[in-house]
N, CA, C and O atoms as a DFTB+ gen file, in Angstrom:
488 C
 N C O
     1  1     114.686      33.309     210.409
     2  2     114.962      32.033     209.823
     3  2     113.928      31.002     210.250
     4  3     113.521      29.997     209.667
     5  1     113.537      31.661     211.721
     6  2     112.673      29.929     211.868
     7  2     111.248      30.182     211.586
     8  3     110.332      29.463     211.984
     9  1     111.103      31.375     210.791
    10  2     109.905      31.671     210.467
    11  2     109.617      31.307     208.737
    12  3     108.488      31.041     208.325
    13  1     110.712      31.345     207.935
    14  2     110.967      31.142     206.971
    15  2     110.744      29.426     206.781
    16  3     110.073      29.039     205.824
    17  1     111.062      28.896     207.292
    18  2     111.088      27.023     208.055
    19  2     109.435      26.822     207.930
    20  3     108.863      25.929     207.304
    21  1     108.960      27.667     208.532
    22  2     107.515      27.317     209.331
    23  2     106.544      27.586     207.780
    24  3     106.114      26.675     207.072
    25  1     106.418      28.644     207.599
    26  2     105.868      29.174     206.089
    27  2     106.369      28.516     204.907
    28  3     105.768      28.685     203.846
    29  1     107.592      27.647     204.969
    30  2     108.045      27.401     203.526
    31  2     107.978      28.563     202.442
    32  3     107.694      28.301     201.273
    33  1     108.216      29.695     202.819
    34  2     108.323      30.847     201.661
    35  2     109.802      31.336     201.865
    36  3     110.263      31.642     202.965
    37  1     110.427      31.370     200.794
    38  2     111.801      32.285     200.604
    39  2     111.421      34.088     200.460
    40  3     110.267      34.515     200.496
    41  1     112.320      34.729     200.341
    42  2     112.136      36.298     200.350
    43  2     111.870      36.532     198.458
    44  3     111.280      37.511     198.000
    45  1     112.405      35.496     197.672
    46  2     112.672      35.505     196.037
    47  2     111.038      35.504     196.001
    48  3     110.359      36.439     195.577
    49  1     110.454      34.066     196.619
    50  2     108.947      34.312     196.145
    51  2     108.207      35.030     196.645
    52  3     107.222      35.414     196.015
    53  1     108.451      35.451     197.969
    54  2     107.397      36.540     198.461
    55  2     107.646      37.980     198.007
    56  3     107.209      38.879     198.725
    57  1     108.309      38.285     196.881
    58  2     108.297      39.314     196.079
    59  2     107.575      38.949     195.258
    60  3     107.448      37.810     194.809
    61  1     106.601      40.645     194.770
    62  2     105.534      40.518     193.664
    63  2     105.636      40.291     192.272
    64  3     104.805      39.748     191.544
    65  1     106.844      40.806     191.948
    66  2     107.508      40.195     190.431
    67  2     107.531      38.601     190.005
    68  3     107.086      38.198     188.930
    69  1     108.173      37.680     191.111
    70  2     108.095      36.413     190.500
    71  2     106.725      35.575     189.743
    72  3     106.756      34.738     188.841
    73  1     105.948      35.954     190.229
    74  2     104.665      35.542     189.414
    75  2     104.375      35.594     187.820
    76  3     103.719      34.855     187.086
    77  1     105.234      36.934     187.553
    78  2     105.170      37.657     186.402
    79  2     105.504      36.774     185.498
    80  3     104.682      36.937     184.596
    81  1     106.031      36.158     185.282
    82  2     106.479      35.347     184.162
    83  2     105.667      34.053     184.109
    84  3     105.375      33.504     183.046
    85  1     105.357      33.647     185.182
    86  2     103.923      32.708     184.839
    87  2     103.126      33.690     183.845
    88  3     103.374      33.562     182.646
    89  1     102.078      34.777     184.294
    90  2     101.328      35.175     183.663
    91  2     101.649      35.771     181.758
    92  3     100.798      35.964     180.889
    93  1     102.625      35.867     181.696
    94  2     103.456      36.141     180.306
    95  2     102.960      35.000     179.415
    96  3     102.190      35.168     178.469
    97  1     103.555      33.618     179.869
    98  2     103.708      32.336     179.242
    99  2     101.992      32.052     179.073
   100  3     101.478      31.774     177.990
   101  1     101.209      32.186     180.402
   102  2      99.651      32.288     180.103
   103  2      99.031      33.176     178.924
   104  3      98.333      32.630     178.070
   105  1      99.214      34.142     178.897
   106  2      99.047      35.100     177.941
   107  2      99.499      34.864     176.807
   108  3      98.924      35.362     175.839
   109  1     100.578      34.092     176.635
   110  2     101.237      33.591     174.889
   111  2     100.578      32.504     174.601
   112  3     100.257      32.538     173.413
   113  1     100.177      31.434     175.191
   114  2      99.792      30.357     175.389
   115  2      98.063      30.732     174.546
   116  3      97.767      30.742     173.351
   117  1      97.522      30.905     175.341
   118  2      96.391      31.610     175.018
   119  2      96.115      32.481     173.542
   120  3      95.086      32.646     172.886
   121  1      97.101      32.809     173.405
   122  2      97.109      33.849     172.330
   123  2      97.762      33.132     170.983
   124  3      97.626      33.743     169.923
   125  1      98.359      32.051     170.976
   126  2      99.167      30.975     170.323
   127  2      97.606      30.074     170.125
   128  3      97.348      29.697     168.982
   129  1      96.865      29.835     170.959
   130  2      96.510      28.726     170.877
   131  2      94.898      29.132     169.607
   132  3      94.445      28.521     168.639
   133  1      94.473      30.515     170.349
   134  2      93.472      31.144     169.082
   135  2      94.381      31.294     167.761
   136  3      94.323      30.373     166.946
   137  1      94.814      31.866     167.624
   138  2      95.675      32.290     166.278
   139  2      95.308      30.914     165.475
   140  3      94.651      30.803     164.439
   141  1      95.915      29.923     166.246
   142  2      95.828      28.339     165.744
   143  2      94.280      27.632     165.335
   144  3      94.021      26.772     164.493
   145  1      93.183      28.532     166.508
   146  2      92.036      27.738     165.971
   147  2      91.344      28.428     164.638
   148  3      90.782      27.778     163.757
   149  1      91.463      29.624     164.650
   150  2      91.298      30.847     163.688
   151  2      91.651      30.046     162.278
   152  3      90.727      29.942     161.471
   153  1      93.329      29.302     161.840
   154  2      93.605      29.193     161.179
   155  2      93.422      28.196     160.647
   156  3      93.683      27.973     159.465
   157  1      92.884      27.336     161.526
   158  2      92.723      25.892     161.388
   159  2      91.308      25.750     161.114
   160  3      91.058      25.021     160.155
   161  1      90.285      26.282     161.737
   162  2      88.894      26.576     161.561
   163  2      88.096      27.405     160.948
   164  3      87.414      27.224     159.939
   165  1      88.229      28.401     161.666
   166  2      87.323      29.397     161.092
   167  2      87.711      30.030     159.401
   168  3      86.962      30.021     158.425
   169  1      88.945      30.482     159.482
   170  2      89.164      30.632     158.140
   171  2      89.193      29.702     156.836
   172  3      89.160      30.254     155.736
   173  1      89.244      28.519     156.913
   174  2      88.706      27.307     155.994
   175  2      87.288      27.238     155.878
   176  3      86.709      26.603     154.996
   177  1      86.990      27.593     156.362
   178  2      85.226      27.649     157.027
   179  2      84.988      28.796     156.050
   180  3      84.949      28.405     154.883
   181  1      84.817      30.120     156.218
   182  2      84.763      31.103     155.053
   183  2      85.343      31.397     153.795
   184  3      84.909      32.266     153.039
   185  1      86.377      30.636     153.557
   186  2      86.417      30.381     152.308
   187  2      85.565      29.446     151.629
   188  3      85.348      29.735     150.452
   189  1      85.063      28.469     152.036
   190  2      84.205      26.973     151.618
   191  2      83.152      28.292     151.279
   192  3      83.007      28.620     150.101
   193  1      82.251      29.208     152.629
   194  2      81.004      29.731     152.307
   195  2      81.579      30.514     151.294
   196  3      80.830      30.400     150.324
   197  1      82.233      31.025     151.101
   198  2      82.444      32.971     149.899
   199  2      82.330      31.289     148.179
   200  3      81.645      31.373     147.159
   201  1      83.058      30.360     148.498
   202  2      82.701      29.265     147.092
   203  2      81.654      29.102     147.308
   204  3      81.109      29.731     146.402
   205  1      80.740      28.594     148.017
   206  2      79.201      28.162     147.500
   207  2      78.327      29.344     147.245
   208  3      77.188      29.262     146.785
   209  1      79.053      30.663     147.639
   210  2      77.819      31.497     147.386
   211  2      78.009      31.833     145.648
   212  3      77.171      31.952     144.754
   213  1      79.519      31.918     145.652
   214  2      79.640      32.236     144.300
   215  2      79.061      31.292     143.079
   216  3      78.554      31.553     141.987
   217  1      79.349      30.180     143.715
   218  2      78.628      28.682     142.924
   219  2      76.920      29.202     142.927
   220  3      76.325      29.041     141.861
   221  1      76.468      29.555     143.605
   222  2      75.367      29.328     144.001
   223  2      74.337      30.843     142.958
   224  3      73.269      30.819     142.347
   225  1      75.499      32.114     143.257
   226  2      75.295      33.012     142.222
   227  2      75.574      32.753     140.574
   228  3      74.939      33.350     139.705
   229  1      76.427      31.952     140.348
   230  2      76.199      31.824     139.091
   231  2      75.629      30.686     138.267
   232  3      76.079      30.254     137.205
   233  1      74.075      30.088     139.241
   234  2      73.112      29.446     138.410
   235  2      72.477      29.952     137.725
   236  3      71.683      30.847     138.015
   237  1      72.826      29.168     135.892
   238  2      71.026      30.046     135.399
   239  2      70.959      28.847     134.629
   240  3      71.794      27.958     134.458
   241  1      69.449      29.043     134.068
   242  2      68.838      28.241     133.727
   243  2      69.392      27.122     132.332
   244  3      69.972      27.658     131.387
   245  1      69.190      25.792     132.317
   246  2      69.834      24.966     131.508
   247  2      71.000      24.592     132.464
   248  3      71.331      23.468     132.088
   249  1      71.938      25.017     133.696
   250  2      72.856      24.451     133.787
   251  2      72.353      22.851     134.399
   252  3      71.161      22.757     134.694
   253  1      73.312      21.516     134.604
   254  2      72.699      20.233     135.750
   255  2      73.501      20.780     136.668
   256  3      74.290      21.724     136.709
   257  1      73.039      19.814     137.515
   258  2      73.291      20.176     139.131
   259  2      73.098      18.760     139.598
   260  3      72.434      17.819     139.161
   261  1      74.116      18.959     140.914
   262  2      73.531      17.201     141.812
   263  2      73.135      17.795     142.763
   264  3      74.148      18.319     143.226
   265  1      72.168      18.104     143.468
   266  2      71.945      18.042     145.084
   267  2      72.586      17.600     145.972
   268  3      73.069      16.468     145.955
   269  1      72.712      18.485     146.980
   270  2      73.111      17.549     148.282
   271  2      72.762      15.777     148.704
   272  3      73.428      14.838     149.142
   273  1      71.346      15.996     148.285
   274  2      71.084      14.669     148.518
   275  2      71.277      13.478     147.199
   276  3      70.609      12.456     147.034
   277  1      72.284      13.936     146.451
   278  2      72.324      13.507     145.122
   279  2      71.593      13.307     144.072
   280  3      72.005      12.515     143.224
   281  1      70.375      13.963     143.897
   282  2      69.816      14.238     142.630
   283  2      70.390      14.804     141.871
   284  3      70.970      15.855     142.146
   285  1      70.391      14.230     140.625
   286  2      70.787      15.381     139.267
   287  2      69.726      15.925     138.437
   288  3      68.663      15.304     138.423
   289  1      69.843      17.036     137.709
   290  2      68.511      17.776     137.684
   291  2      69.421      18.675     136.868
   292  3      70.652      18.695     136.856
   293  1      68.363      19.576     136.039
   294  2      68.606      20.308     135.336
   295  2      67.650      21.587     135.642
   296  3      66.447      21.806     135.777
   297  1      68.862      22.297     135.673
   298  2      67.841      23.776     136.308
   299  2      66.754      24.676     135.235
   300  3      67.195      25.050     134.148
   301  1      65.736      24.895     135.519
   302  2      64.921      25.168     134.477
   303  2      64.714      26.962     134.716
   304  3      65.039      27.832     133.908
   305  1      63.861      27.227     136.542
   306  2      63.879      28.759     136.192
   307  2      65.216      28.935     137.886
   308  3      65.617      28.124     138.721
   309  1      65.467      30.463     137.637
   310  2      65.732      30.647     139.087
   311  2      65.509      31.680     139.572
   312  3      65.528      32.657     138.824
   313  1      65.247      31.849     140.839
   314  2      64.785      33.161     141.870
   315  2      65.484      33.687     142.443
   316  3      65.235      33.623     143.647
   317  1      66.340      34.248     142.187
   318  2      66.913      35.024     143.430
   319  2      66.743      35.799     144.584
   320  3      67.359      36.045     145.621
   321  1      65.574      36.130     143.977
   322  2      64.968      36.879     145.462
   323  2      64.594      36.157     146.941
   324  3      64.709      36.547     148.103
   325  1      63.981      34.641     146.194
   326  2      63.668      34.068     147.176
   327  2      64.694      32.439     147.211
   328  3      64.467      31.262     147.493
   329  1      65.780      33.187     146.782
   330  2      66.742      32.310     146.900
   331  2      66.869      30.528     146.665
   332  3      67.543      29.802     147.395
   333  1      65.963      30.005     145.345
   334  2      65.058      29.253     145.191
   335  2      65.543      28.755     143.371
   336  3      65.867      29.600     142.536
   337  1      65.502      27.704     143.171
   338  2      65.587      27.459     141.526
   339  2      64.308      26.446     141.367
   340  3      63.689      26.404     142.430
   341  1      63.828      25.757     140.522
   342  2      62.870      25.126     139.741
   343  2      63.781      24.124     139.056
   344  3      64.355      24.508     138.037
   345  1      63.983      22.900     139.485
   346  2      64.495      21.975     138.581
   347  2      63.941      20.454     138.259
   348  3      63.305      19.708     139.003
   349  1      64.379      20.247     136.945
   350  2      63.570      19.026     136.298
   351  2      64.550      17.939     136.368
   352  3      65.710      17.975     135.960
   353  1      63.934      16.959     136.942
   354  2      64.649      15.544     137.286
   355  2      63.836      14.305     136.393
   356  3      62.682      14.302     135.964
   357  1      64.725      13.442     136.311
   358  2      64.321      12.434     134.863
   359  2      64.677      12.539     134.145
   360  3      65.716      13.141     133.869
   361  1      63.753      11.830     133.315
   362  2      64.060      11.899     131.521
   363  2      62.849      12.107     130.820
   364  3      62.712      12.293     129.611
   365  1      61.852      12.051     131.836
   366  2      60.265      11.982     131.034
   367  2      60.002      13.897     131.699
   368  3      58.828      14.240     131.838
   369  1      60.384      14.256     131.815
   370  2      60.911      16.266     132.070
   371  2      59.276      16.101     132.525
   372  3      58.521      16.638     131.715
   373  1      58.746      15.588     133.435
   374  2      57.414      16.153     134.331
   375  2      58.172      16.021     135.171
   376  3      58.976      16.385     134.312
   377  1      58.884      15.826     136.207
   378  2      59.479      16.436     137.299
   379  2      59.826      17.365     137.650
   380  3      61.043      17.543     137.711
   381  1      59.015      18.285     138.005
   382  2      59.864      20.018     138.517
   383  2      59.216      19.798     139.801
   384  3      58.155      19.343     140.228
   385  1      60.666      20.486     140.392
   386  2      60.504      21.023     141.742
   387  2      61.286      21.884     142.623
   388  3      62.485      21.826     142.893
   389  1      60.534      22.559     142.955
   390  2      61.319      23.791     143.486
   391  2      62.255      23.336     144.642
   392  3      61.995      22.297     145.248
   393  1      63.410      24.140     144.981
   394  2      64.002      23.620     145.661
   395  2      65.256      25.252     146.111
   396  3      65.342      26.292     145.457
   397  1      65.826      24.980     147.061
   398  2      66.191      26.465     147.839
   399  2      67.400      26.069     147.049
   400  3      67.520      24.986     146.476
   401  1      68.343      27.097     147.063
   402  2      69.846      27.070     146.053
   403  2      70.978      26.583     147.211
   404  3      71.901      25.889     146.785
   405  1      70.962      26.842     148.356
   406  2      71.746      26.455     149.425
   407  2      71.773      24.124     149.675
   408  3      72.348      23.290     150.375
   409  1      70.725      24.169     148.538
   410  2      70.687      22.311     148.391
   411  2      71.263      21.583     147.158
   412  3      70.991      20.456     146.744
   413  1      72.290      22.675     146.579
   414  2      72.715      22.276     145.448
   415  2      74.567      22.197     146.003
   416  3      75.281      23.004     146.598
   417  1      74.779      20.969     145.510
   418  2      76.204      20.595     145.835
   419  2      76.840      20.762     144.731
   420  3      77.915      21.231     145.106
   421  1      76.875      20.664     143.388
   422  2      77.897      20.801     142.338
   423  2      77.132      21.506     140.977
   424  3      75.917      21.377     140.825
   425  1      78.069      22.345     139.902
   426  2      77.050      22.692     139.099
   427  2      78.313      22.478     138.405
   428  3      79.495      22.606     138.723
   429  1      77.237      21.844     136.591
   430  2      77.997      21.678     135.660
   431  2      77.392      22.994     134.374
   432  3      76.345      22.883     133.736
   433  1      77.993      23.709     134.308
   434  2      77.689      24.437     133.108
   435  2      77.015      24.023     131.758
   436  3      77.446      22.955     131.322
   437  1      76.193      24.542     131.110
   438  2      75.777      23.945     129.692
   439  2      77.420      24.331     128.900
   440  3      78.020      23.371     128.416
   441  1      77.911      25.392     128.830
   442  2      77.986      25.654     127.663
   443  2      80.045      25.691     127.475
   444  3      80.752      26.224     126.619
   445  1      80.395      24.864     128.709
   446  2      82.022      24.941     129.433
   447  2      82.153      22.909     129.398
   448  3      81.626      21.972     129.997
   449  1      83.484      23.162     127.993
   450  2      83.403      21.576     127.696
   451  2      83.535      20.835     129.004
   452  3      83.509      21.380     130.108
   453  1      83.720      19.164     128.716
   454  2      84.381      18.902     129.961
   455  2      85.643      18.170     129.634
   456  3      85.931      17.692     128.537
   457  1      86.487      18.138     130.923
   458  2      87.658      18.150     130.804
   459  2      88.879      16.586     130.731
   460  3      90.099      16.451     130.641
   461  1      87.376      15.412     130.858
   462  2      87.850      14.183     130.224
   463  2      88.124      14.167     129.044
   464  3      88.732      13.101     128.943
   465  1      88.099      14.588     128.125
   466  2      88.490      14.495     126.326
   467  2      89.734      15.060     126.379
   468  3      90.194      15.252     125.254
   469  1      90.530      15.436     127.390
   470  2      91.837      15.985     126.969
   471  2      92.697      15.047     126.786
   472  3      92.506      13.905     127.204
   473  1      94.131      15.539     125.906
   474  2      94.655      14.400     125.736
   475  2      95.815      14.565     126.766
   476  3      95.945      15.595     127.427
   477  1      96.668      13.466     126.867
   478  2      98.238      13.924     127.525
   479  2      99.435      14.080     126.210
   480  3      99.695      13.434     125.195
   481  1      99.834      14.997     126.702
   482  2     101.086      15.502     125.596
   483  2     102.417      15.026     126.242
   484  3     102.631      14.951     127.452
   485  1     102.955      14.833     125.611
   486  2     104.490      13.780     125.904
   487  2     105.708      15.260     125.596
   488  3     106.924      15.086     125.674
């Protein structure tokens, strides 16, 4: 007893089991807390890339486009190999310039109406 006094340890904690359930709650904790960044991050994150690549695969020539840096432009040739389009900016069409496909933020189709002329139906 007067050793128990001196150490401040009971016989409950100086058994090797009590710890155990700390390390459980660590281990869920941990494992709760990725699941969460996974879902919150990373997977929003690869869906955005699998859309721009697909955006990005189905440029061809004649569609506009705005750039990242907000140019609008009309795509004239494109490369795929070197991952690259040729587009004409203005109105006086001497502006071409090449430019990588990963700098294109929105594409409007030539030939897919657009979707202000609709009416509302009651």
């Amino acid at each position: 007893m007067k050793n128990m006094i001196l150490t401040g340890t009971t016989e409950a904690a100086a058994t090797p089991t009590a710890g155990a359930g700390d390390w459980i709650t660590l281990i869920g904790l941990v494992v709760f807390w990725g699941v969460l960044i996974y879902f919150m991050f990373i997977r929003p994150q690869k869906k955005q890339q699998k859309a721009m690549m697909a955006l990005q695969s189905s440029i061809q020539p004649g569609d506009s486009i705005v750039t990242t840096s907000g140019f609008y432009g009309t795509v004239i040739v494109v490369e795929p190999e070197n991952s690259m389009v040729i587009v004409e900016f203005g109105n006086n069409k001497n502006c071409r310039i090449p430019m990588q496909m990963a700098a294109i933020a929105e594409v409007e189709k030539v030939n897919e109406p657009k979707e202000e002329g609709k009416e509302k139906t009651k």
